[in-house]
N, C-alpha and C positions, 0 to 999 in steps of 0.2 A: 504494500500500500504506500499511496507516494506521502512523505512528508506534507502536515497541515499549516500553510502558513497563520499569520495570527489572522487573515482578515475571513480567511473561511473557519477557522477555530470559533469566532466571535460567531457567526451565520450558525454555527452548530449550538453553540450553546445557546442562541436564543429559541432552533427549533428545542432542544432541552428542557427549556424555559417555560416561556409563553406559547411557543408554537409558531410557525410562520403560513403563509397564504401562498396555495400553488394553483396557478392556470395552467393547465397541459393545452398544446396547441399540434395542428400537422406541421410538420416539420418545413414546409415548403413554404409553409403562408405565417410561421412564428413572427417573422418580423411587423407585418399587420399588425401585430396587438398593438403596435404600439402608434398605429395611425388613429386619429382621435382620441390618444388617450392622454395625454398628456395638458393640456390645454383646462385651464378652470374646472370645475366641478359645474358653475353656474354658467357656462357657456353653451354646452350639451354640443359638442364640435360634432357637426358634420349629418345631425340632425335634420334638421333643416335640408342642407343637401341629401337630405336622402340617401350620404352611405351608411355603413353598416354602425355607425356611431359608437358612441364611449363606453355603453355599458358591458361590463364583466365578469362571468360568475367565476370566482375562487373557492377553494374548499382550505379548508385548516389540516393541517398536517403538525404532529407531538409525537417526543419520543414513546409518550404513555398510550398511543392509538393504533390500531396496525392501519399500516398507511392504506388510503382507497383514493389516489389521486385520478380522475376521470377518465376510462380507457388506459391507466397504467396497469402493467403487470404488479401483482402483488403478493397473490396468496399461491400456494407451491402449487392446489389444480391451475391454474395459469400461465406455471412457470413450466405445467408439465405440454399446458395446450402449445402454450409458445415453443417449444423443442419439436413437437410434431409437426408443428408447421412449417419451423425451419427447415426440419427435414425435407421438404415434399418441393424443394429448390424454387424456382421462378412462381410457380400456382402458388405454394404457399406464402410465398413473400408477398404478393398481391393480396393474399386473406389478411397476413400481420398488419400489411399497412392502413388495412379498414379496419380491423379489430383494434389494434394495440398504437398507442401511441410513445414516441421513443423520448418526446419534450415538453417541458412545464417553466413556465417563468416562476420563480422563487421570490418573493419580498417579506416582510416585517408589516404584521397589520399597521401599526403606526406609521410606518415610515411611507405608505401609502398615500397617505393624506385622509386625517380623521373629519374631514368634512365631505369624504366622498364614497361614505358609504348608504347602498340605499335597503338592503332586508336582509337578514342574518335566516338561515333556514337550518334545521340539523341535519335533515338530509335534500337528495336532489332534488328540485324541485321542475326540473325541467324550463327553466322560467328562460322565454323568448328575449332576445337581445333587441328587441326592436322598442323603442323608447318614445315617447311624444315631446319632452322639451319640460313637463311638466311636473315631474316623480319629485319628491322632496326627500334631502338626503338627512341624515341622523346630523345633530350637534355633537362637536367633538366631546362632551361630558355623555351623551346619548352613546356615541360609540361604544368609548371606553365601556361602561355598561354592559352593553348588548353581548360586547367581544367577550366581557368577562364570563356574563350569564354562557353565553354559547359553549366557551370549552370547558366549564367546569361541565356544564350540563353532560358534554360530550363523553370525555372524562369519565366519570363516572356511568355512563351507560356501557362503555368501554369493559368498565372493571365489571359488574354485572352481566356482560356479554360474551358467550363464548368464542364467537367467531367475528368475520370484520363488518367495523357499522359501514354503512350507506354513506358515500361520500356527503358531506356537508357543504349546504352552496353558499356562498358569502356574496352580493352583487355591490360592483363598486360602480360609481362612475368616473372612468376613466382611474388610474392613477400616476403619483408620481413616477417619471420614466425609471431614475435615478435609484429608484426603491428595488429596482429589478437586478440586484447585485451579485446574485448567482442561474444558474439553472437546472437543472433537474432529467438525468436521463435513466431510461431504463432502456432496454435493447429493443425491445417492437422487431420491427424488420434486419436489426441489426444485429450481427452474432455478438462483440461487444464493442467496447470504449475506440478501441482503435480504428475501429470502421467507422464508424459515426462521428470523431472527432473533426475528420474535414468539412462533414456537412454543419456544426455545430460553428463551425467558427467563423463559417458564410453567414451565421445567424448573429454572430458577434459580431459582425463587418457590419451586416446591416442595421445592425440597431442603434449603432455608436452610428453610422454616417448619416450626414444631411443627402435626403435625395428629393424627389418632387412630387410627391406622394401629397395631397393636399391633408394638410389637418397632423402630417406626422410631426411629433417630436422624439429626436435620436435622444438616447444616453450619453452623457459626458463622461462616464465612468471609463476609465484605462484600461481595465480588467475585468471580466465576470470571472467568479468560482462556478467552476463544474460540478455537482454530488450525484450520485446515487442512492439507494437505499436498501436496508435489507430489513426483512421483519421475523419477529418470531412468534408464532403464533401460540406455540403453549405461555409464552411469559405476555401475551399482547403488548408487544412494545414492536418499535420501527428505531432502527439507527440510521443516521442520518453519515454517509458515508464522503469525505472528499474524496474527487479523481484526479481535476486537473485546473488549471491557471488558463484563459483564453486572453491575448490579449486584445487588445481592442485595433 
């Protein structure tokens, strides 16, 4: 395992902590999340225009949850589907790449921006990205609250539950780019780390660059951390794994 530097150590010990907020995206269209999202809360970018606009559903990820980040592999029957597939070469890569996804943006619910959140749910809610202008989001003391109600609640159903909860959707509008300071791969259509890293770091190019996307805003940030994850399902816990350094 490669040496952790301190700024993915800190990333770990807050999923440890509090927990952090993961969107899984297709890997081609990753850089998208970040078109309309960056931009006010109270602007609602790209609304109006009629594209796909700001809003986001994340879920909460803790070392004390077995992880269920949206279409990521997780639990061992999926680790055994995902082998099967692998196996069955071109056919099955085409089933991975709709079934499983291999990328998640990673943030800090704070660091988000607490005035850009709009419904905390436990589990999925299926709720459509398609926004009017008019949704009213939590006040940052409302946040805090909600965030706290939501993983204790989690938490503890966790501890009570034998097997893994229902991913939990968290809808933000838009958030800070900046807040996107690692990512999150699991394999999907990729055997591991070392295949997927060229395509990961096309996704790092793009989010850190100005291009002309209307409504985007890039990252300033010099680097993302890469993690992984692994869980274990008799102790219900998820470790949150460093891989790699991208730079920007």
């Amino acid at each position: 395992m490669a040496n952790t530097p301190n700024e993915a150590q800190a990333i770990i010990n807050k999923f440890n902590d509090s927990g952090l907020l993961v969107r899984t995206a297709q890997l081609n269209n990753a850089h998208l999340e970040f078109q309309d999202a960056g931009a006010p809360a109270s602007e609602f970018s790209g609304v109006k225009e009629k594209r796909y606009g700001p809003k986001r559903n994340w879920s909460l990820i803790h070392n004390r949850l077995i992880a269920a980040p949206y279409k990521m592999v997780s639990t061992a029957e999926e680790e055994e589907e995902l082998k099967d597939l692998q196996a069955k070469g071109p056919a099955g890569k085409a089933m991975l790449d709709k079934k499983f996804r291999s990328i998640g943006l990673l943030a800090a619910p704070d660091a988000i921006g607490n005035d850009r959140f709009l419904k905390f749910s436990e589990a999925d809610a299926s709720s459509s990205s398609t926004m009017t202008g008019q949704e009213k989001t939590f006040s940052p003391d409302q946040f805090k609250s909600q965030m706290e109600g939501l993983r204790n609640t989690l938490l503890q159903k966790q501890k009570d539950y034998k097997g893994r909860l229902d991913n939990s959707e968290i809808q933000t509008v838009g958030f800070n780019t900046d807040a996107v300071k690692a990512l999150l791969f699991k394999p999907g259509g990729f055997k591991d780390w070392a295949e997927a890293k060229p395509k990961f770091q096309e996704v790092v190019k793009k989010i850190t660059t100005t291009n002309d996307l209307p409504g985007f805003t890039p990252s300033t940030l010099k680097e993302i951390q890469i993690f992984t994850y692994k869980i274990n399902e008799t102790e219900k816990t998820t470790t949150l794994e460093y891989l790699d350094t991208l730079k920007a």
